[in-house]
mmCIF file of the N, C-alpha and C atoms, coordinates in Angstrom:
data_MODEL
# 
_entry.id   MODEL 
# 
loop_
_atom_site.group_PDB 
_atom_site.id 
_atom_site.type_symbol 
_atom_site.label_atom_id 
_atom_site.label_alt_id 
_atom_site.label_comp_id 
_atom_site.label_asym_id 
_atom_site.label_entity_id 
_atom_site.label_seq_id 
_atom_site.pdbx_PDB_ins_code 
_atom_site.Cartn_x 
_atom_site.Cartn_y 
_atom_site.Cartn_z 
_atom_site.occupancy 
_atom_site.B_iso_or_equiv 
_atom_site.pdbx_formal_charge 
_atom_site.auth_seq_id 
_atom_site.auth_comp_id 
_atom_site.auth_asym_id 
_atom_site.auth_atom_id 
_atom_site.pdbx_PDB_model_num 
ATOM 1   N N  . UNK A 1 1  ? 0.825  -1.194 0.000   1.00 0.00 ? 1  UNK A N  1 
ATOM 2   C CA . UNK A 1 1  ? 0.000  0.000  0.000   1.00 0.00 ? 1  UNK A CA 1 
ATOM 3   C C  . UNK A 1 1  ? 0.867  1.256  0.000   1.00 0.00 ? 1  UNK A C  1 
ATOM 4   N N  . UNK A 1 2  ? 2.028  1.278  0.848   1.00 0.00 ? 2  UNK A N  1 
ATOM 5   C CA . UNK A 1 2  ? 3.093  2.450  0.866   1.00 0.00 ? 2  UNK A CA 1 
ATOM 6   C C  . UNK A 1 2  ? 3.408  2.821  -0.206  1.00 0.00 ? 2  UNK A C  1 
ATOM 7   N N  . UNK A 1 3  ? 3.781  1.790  -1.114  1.00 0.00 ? 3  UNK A N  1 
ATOM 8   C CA . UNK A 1 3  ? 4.684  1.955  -2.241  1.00 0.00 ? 3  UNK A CA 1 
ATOM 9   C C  . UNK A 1 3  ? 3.766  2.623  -3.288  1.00 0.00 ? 3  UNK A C  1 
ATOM 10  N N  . UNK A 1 4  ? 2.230  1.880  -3.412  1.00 0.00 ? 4  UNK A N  1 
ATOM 11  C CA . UNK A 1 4  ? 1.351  2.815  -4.221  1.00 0.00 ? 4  UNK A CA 1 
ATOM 12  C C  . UNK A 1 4  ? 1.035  4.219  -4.088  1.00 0.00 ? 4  UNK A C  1 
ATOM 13  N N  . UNK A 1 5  ? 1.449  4.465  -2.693  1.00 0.00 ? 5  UNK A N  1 
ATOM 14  C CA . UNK A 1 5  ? 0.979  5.527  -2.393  1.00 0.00 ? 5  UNK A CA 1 
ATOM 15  C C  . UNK A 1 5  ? 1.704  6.927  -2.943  1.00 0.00 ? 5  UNK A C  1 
ATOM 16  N N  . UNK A 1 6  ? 3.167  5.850  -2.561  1.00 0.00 ? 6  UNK A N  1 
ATOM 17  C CA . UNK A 1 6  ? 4.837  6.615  -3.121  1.00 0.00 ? 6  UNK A CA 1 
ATOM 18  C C  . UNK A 1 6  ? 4.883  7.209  -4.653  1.00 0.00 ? 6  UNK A C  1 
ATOM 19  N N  . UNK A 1 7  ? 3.937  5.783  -5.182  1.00 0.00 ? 7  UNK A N  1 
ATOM 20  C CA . UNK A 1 7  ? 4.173  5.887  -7.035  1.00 0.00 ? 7  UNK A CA 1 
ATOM 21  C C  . UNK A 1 7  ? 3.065  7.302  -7.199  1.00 0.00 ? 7  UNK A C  1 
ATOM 22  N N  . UNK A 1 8  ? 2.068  7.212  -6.699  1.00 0.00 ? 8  UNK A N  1 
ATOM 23  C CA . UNK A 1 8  ? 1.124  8.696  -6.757  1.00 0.00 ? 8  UNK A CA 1 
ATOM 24  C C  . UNK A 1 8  ? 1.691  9.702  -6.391  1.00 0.00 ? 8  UNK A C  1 
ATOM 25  N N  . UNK A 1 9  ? 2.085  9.972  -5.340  1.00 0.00 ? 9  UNK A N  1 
ATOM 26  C CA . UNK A 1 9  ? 2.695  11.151 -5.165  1.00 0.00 ? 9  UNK A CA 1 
ATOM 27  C C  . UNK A 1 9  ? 3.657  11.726 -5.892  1.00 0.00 ? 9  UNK A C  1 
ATOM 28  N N  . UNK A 1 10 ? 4.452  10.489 -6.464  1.00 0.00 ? 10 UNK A N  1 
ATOM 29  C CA . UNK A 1 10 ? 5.409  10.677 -7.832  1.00 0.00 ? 10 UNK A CA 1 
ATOM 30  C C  . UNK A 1 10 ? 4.988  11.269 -8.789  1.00 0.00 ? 10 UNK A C  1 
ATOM 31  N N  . UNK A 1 11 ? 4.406  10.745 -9.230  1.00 0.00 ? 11 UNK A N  1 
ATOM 32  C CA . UNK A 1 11 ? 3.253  11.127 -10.665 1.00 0.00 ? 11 UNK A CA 1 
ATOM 33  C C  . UNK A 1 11 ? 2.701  12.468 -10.168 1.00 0.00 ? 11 UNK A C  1 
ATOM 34  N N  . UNK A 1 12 ? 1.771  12.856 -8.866  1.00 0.00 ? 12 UNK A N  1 
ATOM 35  C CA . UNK A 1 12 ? 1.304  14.141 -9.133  1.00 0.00 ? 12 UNK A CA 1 
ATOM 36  C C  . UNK A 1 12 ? 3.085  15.403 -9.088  1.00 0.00 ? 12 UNK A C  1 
ATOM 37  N N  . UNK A 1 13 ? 3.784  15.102 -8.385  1.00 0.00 ? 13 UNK A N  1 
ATOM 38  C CA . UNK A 1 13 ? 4.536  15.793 -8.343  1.00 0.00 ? 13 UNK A CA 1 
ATOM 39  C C  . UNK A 1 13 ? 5.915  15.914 -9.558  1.00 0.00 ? 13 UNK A C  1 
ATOM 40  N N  . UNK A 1 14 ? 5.136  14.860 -10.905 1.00 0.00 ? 14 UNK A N  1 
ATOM 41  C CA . UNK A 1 14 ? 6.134  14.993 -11.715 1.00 0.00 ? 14 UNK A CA 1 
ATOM 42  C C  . UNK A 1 14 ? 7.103  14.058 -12.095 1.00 0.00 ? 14 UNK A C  1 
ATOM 43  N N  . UNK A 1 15 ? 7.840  13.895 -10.753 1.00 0.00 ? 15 UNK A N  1 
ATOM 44  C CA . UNK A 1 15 ? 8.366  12.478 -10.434 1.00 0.00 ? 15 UNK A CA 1 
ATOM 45  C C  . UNK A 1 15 ? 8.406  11.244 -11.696 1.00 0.00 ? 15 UNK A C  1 
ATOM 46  N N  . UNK A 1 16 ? 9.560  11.019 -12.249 1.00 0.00 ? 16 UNK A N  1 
ATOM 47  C CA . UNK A 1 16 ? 9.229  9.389  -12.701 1.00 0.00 ? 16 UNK A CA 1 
ATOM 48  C C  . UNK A 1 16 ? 10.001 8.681  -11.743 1.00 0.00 ? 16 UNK A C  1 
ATOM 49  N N  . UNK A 1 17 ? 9.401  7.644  -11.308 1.00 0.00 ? 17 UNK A N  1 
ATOM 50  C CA . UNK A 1 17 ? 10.264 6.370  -10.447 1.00 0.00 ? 17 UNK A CA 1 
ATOM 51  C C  . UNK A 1 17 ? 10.608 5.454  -11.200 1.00 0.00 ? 17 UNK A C  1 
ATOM 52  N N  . UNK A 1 18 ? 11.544 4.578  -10.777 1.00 0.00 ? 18 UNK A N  1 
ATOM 53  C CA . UNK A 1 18 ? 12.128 3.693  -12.030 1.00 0.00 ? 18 UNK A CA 1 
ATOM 54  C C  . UNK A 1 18 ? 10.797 2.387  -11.970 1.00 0.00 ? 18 UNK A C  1 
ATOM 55  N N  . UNK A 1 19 ? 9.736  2.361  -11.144 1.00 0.00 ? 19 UNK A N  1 
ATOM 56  C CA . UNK A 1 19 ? 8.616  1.374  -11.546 1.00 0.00 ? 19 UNK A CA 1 
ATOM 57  C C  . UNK A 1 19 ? 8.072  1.777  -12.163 1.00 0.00 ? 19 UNK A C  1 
ATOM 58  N N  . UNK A 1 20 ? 7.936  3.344  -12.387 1.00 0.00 ? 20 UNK A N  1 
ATOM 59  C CA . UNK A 1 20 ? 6.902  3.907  -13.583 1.00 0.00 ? 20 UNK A CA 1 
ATOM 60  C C  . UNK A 1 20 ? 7.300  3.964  -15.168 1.00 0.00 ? 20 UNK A C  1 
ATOM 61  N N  . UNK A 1 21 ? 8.815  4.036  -14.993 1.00 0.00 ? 21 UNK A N  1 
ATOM 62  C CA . UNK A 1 21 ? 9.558  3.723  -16.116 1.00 0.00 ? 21 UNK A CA 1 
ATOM 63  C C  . UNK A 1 21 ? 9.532  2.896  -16.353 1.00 0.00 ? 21 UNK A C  1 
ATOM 64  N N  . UNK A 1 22 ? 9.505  1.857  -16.093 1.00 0.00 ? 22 UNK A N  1 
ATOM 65  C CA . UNK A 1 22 ? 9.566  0.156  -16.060 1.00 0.00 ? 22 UNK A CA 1 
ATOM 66  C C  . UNK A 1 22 ? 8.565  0.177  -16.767 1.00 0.00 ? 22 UNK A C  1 
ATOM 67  N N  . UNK A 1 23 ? 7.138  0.580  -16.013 1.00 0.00 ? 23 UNK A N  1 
ATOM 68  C CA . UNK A 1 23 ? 5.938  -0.097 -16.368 1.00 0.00 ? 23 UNK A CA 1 
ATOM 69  C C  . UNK A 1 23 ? 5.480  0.975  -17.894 1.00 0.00 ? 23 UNK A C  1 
ATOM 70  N N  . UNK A 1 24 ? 6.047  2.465  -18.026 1.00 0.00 ? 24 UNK A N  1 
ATOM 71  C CA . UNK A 1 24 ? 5.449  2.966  -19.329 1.00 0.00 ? 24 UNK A CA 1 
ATOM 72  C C  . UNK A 1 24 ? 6.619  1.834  -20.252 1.00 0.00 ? 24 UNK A C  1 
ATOM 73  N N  . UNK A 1 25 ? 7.759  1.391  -20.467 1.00 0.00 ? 25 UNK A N  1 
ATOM 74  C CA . UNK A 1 25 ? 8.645  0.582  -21.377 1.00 0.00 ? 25 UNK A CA 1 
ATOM 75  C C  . UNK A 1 25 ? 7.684  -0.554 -21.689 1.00 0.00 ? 25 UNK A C  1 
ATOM 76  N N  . UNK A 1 26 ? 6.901  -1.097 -20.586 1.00 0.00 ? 26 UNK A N  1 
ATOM 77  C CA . UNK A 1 26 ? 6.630  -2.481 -20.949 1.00 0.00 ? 26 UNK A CA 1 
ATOM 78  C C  . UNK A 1 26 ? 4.863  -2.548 -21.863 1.00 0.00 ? 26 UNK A C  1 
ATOM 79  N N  . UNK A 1 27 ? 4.505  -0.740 -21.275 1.00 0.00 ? 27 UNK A N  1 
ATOM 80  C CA . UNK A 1 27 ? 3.534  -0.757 -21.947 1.00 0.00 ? 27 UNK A CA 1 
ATOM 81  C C  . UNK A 1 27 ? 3.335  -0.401 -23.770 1.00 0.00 ? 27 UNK A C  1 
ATOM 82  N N  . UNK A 1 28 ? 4.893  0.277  -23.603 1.00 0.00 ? 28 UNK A N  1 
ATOM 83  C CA . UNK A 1 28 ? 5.288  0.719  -25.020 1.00 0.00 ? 28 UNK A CA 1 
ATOM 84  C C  . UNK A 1 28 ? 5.809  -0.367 -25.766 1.00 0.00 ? 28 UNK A C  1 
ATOM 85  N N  . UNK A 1 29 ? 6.635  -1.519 -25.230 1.00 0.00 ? 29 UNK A N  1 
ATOM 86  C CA . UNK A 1 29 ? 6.563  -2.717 -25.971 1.00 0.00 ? 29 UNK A CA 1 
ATOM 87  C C  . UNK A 1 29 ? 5.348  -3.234 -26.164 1.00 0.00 ? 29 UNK A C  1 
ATOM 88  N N  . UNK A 1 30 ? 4.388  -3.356 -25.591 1.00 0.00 ? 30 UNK A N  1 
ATOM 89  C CA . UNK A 1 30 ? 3.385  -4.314 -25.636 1.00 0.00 ? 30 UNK A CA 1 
ATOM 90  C C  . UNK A 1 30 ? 2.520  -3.763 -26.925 1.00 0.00 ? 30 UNK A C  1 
ATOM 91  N N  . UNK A 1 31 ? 2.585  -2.441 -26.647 1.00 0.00 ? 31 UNK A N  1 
ATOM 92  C CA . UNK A 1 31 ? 1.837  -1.273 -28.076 1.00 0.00 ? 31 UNK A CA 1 
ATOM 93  C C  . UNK A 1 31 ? 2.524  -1.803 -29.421 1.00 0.00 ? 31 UNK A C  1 
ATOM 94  N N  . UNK A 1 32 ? 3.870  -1.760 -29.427 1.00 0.00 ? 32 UNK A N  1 
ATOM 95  C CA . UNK A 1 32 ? 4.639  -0.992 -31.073 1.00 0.00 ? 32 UNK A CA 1 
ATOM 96  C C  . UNK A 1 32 ? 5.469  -2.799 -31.166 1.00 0.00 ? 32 UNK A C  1 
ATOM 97  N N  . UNK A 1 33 ? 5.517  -2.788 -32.412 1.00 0.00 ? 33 UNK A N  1 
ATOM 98  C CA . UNK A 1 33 ? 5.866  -3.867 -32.869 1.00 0.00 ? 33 UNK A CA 1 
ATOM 99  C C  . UNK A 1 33 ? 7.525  -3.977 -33.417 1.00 0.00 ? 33 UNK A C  1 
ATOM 100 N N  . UNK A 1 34 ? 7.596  -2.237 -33.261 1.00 0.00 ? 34 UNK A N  1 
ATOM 101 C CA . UNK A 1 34 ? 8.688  -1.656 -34.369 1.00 0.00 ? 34 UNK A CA 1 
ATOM 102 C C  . UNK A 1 34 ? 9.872  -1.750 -33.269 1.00 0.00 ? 34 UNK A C  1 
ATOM 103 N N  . UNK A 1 35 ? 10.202 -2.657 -32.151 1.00 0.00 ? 35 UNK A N  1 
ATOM 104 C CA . UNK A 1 35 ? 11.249 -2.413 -30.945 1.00 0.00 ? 35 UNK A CA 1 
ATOM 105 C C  . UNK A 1 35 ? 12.084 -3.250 -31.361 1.00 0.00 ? 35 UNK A C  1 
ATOM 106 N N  . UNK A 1 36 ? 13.555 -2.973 -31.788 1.00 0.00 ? 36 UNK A N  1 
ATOM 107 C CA . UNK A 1 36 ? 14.782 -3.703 -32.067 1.00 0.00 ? 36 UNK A CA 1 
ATOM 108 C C  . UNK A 1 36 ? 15.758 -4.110 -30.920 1.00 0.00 ? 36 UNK A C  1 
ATOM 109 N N  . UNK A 1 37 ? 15.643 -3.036 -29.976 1.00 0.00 ? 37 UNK A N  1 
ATOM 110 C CA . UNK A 1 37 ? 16.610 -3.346 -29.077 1.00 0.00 ? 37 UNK A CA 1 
ATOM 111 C C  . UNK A 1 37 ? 16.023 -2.452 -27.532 1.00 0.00 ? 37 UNK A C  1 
ATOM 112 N N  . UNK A 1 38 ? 16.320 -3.470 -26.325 1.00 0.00 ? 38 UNK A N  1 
ATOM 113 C CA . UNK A 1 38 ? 16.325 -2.803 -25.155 1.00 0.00 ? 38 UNK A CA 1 
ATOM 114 C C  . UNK A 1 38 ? 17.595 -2.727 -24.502 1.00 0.00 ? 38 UNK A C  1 
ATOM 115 N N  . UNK A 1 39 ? 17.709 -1.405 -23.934 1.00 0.00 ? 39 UNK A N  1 
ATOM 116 C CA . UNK A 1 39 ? 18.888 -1.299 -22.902 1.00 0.00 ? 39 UNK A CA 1 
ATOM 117 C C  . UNK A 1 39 ? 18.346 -1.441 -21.403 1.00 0.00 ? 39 UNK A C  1 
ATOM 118 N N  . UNK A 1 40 ? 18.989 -1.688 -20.698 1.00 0.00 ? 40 UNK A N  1 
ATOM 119 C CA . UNK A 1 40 ? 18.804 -1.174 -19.449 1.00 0.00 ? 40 UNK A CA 1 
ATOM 120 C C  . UNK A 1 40 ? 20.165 -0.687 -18.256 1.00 0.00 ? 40 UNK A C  1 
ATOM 121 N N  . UNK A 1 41 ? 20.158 -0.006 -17.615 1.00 0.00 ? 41 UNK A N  1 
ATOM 122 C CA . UNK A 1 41 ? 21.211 0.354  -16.718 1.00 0.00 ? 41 UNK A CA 1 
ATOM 123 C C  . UNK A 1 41 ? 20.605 0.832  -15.095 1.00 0.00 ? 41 UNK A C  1 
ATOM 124 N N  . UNK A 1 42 ? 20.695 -0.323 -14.233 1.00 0.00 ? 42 UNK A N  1 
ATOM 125 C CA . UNK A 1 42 ? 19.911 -0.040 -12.851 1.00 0.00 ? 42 UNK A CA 1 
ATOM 126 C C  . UNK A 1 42 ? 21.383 0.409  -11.679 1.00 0.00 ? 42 UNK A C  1 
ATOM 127 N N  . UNK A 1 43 ? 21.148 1.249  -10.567 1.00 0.00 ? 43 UNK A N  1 
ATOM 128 C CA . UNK A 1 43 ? 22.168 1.530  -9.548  1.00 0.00 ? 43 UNK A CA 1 
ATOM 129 C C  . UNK A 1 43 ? 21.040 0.821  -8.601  1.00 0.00 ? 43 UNK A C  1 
ATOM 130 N N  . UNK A 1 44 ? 21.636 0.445  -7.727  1.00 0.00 ? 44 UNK A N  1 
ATOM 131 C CA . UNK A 1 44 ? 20.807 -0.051 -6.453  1.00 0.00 ? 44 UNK A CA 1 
ATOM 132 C C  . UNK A 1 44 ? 21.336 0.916  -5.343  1.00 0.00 ? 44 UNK A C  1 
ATOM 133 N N  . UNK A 1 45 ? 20.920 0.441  -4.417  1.00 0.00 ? 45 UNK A N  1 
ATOM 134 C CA . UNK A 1 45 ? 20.787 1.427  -3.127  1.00 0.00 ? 45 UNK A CA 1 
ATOM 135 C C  . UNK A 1 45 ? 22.304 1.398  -2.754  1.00 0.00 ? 45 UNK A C  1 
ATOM 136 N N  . UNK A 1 46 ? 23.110 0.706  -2.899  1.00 0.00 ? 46 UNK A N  1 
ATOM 137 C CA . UNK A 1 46 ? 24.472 -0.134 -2.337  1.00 0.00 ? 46 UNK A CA 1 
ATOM 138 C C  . UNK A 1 46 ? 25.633 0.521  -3.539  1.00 0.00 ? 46 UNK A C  1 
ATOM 139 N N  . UNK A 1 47 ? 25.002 0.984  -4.554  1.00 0.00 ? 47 UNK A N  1 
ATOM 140 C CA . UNK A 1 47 ? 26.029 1.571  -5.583  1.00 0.00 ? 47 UNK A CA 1 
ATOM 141 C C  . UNK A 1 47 ? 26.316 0.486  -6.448  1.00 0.00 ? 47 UNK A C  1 
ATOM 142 N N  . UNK A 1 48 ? 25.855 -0.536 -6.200  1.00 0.00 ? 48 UNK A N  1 
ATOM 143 C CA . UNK A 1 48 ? 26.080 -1.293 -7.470  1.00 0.00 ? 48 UNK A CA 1 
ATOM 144 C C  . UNK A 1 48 ? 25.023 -1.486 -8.690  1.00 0.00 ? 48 UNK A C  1 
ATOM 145 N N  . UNK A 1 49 ? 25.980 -1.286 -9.961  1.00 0.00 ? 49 UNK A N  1 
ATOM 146 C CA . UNK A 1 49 ? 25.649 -0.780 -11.108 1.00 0.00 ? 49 UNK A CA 1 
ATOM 147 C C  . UNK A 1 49 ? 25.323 -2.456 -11.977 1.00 0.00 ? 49 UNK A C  1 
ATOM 148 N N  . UNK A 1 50 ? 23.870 -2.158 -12.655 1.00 0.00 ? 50 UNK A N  1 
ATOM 149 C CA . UNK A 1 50 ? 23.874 -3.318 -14.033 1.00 0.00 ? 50 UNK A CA 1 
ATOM 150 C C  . UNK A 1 50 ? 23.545 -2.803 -14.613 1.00 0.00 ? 50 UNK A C  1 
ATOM 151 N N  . UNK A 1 51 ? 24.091 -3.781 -15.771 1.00 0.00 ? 51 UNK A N  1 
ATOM 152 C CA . UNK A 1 51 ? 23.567 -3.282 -17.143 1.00 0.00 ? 51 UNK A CA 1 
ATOM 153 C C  . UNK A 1 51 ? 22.739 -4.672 -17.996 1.00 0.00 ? 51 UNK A C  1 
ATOM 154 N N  . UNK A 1 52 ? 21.520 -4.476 -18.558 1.00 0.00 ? 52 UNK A N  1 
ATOM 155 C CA . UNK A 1 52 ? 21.520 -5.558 -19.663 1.00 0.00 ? 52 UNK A CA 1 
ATOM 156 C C  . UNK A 1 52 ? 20.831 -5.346 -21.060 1.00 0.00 ? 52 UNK A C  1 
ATOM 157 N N  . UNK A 1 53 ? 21.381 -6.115 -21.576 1.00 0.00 ? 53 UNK A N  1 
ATOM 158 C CA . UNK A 1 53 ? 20.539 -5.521 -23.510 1.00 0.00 ? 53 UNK A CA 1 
ATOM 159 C C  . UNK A 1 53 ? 19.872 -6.907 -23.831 1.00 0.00 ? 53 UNK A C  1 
ATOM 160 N N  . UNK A 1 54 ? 18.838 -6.348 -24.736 1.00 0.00 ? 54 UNK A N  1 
ATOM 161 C CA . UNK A 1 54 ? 18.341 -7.771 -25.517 1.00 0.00 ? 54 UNK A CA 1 
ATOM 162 C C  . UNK A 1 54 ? 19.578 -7.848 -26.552 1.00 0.00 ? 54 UNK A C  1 
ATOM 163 N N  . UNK A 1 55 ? 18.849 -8.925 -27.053 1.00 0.00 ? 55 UNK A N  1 
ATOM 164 C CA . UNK A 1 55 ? 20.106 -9.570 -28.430 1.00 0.00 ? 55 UNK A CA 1 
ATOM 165 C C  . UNK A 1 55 ? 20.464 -8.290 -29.631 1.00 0.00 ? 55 UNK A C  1 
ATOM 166 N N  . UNK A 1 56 ? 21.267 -8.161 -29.912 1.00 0.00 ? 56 UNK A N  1 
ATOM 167 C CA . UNK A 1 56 ? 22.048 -6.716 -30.796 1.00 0.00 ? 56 UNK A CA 1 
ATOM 168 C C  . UNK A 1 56 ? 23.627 -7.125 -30.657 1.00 0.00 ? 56 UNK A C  1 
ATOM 169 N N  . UNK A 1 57 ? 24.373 -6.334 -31.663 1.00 0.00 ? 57 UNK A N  1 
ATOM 170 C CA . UNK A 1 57 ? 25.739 -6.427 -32.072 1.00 0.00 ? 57 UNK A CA 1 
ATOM 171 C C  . UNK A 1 57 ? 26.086 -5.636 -30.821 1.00 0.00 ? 57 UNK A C  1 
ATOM 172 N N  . UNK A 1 58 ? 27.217 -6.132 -30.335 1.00 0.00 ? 58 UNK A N  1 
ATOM 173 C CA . UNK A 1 58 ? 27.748 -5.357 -28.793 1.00 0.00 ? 58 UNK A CA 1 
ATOM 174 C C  . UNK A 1 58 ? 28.079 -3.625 -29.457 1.00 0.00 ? 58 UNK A C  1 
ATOM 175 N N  . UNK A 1 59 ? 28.285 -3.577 -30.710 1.00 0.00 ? 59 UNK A N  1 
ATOM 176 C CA . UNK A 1 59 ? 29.332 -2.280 -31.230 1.00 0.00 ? 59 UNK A CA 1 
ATOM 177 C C  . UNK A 1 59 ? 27.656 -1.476 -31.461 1.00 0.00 ? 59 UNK A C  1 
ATOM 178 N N  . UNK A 1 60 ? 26.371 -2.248 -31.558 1.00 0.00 ? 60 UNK A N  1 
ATOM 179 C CA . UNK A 1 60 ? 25.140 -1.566 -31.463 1.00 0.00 ? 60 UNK A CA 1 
ATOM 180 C C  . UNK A 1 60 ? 25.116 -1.167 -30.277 1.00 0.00 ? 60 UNK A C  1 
ATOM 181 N N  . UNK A 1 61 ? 24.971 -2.031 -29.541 1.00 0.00 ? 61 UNK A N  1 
ATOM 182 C CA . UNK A 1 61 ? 24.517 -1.546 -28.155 1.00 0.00 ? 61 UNK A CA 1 
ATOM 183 C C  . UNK A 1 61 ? 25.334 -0.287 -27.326 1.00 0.00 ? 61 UNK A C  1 
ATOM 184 N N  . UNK A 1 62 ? 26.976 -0.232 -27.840 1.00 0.00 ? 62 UNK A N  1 
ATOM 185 C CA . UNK A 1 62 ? 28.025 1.071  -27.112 1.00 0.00 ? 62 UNK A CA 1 
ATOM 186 C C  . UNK A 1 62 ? 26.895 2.277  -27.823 1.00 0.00 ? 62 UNK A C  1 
ATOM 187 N N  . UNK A 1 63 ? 26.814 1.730  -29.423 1.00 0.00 ? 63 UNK A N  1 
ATOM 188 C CA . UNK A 1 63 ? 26.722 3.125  -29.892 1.00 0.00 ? 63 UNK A CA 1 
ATOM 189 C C  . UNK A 1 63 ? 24.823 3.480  -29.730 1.00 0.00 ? 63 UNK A C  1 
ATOM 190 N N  . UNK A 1 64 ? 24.009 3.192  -29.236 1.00 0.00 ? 64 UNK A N  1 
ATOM 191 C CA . UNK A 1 64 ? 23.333 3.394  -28.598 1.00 0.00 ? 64 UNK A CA 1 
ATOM 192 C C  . UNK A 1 64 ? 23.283 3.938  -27.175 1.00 0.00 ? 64 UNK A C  1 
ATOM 193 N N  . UNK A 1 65 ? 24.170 3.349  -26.448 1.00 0.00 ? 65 UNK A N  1 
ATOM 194 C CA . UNK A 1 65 ? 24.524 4.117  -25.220 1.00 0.00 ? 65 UNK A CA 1 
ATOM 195 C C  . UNK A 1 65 ? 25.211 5.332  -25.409 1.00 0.00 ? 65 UNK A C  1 
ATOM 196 N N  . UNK A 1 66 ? 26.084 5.373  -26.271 1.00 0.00 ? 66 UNK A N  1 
ATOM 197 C CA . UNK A 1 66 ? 26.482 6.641  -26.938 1.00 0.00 ? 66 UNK A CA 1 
ATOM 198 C C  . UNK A 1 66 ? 25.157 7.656  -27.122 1.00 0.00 ? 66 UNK A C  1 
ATOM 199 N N  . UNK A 1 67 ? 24.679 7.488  -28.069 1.00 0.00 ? 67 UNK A N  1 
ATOM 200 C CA . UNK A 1 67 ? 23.439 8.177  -28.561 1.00 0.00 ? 67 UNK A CA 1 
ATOM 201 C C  . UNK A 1 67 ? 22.872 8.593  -26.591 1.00 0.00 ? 67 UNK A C  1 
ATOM 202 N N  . UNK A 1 68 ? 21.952 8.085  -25.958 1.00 0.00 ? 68 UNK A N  1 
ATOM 203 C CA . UNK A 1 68 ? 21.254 7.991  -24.933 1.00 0.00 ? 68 UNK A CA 1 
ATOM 204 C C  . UNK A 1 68 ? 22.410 9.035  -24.004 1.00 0.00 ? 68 UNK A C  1 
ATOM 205 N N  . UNK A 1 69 ? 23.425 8.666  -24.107 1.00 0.00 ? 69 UNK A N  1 
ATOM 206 C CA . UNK A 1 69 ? 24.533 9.776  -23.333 1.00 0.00 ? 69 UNK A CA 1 
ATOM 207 C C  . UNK A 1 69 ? 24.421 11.193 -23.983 1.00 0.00 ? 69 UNK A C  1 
ATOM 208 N N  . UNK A 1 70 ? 24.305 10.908 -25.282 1.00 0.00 ? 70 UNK A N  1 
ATOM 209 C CA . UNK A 1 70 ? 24.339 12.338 -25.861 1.00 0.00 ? 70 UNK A CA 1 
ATOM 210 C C  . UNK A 1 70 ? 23.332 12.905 -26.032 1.00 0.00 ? 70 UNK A C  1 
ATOM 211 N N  . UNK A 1 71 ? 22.285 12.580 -25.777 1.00 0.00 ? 71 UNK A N  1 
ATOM 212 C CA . UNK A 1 71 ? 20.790 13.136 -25.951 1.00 0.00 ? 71 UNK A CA 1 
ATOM 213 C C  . UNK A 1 71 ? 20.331 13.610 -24.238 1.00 0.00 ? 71 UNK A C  1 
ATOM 214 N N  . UNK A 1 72 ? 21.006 12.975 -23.194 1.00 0.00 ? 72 UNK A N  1 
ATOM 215 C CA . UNK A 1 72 ? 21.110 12.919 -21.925 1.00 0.00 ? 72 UNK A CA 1 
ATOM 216 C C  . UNK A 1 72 ? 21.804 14.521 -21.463 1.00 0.00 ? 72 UNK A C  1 
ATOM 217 N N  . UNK A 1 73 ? 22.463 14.607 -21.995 1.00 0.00 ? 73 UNK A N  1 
ATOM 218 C CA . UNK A 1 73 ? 23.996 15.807 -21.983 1.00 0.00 ? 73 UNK A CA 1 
ATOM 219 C C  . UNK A 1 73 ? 22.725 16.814 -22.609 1.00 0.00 ? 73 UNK A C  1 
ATOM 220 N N  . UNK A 1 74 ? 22.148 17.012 -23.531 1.00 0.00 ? 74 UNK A N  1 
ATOM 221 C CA . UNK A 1 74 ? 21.274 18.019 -24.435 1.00 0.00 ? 74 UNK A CA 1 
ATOM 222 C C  . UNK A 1 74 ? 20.277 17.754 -23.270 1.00 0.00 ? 74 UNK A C  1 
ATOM 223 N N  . UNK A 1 75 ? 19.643 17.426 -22.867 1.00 0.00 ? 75 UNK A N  1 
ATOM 224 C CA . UNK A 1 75 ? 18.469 17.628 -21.772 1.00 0.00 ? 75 UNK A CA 1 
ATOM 225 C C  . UNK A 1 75 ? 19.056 18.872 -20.709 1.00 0.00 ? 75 UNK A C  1 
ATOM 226 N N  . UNK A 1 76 ? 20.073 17.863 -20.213 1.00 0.00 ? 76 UNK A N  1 
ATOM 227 C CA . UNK A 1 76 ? 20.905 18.703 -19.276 1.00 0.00 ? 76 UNK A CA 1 
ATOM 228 C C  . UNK A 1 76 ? 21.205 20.269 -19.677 1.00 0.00 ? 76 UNK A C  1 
ATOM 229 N N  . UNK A 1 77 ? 21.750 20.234 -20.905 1.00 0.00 ? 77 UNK A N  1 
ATOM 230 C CA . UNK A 1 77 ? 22.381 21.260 -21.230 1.00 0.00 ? 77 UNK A CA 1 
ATOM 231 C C  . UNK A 1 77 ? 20.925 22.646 -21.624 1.00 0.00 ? 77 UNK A C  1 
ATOM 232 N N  . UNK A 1 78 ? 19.931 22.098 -21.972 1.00 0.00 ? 78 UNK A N  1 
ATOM 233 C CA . UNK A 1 78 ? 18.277 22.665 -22.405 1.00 0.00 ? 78 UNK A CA 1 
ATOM 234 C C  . UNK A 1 78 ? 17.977 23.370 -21.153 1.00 0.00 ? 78 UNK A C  1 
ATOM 235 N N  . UNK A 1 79 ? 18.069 22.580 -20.184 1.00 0.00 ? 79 UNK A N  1 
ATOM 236 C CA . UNK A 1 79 ? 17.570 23.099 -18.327 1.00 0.00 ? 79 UNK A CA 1 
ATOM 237 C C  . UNK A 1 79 ? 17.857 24.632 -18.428 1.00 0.00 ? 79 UNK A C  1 
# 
């Protein structure tokens, strides 16, 4: 019940949480047919970092993270 309560208050205040991200990705796969590749990159509470991709050429997946870094940097830089 906490945690729902957490994800609302998120949402009215703007907030994305990484379950809301989670859950708009899985609703946007479930929509579009047109999805080649997923990334993902989680930190946990402890500082430890994962990463995982669906199936793609590893030299796809840098240069996608590339891209996502550089479109990341332009958000930043827009503020």
């Amino acid at each position: 019940m906490k945690v729902e309560l957490d994800e609302f208050k998120a949402k009215k205040n703007g907030i994305t949480t990484p379950k809301a991200l989670v859950n708009n990705l899985l609703n946007h796969i479930c929509t579009s047919q047109d999805i080649d590749v997923v990334i993902y990159i989680t930190r946990n509470n402890d500082g430890e970092i994962e990463i995982g991709y669906s199936e793609g050429q590893q030299s796809e997946i840098v240069g996608l993270l590339e891209t996502g870094k550089t479109l990341t940097i332009n958000d930043i830089l827009d503020q």
